[in-house]
N, C-alpha and C positions, 0 to 999 in steps of 0.2 A: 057290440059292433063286430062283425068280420073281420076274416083276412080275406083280401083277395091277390093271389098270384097267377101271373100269367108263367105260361110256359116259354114265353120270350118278351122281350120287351114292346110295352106300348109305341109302338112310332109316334117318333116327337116327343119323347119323356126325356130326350138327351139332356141332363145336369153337369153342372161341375164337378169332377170326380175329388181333384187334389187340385192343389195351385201353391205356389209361392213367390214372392217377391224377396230381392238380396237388393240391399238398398247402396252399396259398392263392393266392390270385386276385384280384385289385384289380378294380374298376369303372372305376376311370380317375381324374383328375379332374372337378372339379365338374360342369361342364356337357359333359363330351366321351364317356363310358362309352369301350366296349370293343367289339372284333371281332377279333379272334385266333385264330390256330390254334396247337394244344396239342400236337397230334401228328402225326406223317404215318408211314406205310409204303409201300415197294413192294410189291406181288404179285410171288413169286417168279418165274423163269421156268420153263417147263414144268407151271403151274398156273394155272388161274382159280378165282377166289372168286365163291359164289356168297353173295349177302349176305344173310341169313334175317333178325336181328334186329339193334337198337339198343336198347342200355341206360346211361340217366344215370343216377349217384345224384349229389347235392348233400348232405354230411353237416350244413354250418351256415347258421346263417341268412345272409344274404348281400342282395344286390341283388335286388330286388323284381321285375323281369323279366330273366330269367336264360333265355337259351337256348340250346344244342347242337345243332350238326349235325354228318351225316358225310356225303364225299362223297369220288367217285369221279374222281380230273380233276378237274374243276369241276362234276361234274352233284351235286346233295344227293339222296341216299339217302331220307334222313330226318332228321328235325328234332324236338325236343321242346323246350318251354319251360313254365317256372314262371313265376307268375303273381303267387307270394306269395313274403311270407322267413321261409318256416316251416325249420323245420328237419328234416334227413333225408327228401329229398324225394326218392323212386325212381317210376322210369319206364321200361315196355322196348315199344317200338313194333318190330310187325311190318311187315315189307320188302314192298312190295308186289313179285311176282315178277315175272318179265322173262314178252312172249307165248314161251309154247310149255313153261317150265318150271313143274312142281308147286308149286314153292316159290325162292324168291331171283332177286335180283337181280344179272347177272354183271357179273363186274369182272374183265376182262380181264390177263392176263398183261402184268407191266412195268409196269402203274397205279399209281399212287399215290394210296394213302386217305388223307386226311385228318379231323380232327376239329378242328371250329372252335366257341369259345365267345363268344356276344355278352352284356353286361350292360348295363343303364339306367347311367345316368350318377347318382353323387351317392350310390350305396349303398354298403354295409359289403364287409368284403371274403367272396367265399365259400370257403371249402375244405374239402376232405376232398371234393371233387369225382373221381368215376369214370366214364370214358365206356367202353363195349366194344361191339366189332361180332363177332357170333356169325354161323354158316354154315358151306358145307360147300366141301375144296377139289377141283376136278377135274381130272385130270389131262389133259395137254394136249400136242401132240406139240413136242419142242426139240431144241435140242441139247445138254441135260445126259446124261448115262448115264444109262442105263436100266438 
């Protein structure tokens, strides 16, 4: 059987790239809060990501300024933050795309994503926390088998 590669992605092939859930999460102590990273992946090789979306839930109430990013290396993709400590708080922000593509942001083969969470200092703890990075992957020439 074949390969078949396109030279950009099929419209509508958007997968889930990475994802993780943190089942609670402290703020830190009293006056120090939090900046942590939750999760990291590589991009395989012989593929780039192209990064379409970003989605947080927050399932409980938690620290009053609660924020998420993800990022590529060290560039941030994207970022969302809550403002309150409402409970079951979802959010999925669109990637703004790289020039020259339809849609997403690429992240190059052998990268590492990251997803990092900041909280205010002094608040409750939050969990049931999901972060996911959605997009499409392209194939890219290497030296795995084809």
């Amino acid at each position: 059987m074949g390969k078949t590669a396109y030279s950009g992605p099929v419209y509508g092939a958007k997968s889930l790239l990475h994802t993780c859930r943190v089942h609670e999460l402290s703020s830190g102590a009293a006056s120090d809060g939090i900046s942590t990273v939750v999760s990291a992946a590589i991009v395989p090789a012989g593929e780039d990501w192209l990064a379409t979306g970003f989605n947080v839930f927050r399932g409980s109430t938690g620290s009053t300024t609660f924020g998420a990013s993800v990022l590529a290396n060290s560039t941030v993709l994207s970022s969302v933050t809550f403002g309150s400590s409402l409970a079951g708080q979802n959010t999925y922000n669109t990637i703004t795309p790289d020039g020259g593509e339809y849609e997403g942001a690429r992240i190059a083969s052998g990268s590492t994503v990251f997803f990092r969470i900041a909280m205010s200092s002094g608040g409750g703890i939050s969990s049931n926390v999901t972060i996911s990075l959605y997009g499409y992957m392209r194939f890219v020439s290497s030296t795995r088998a084809e």
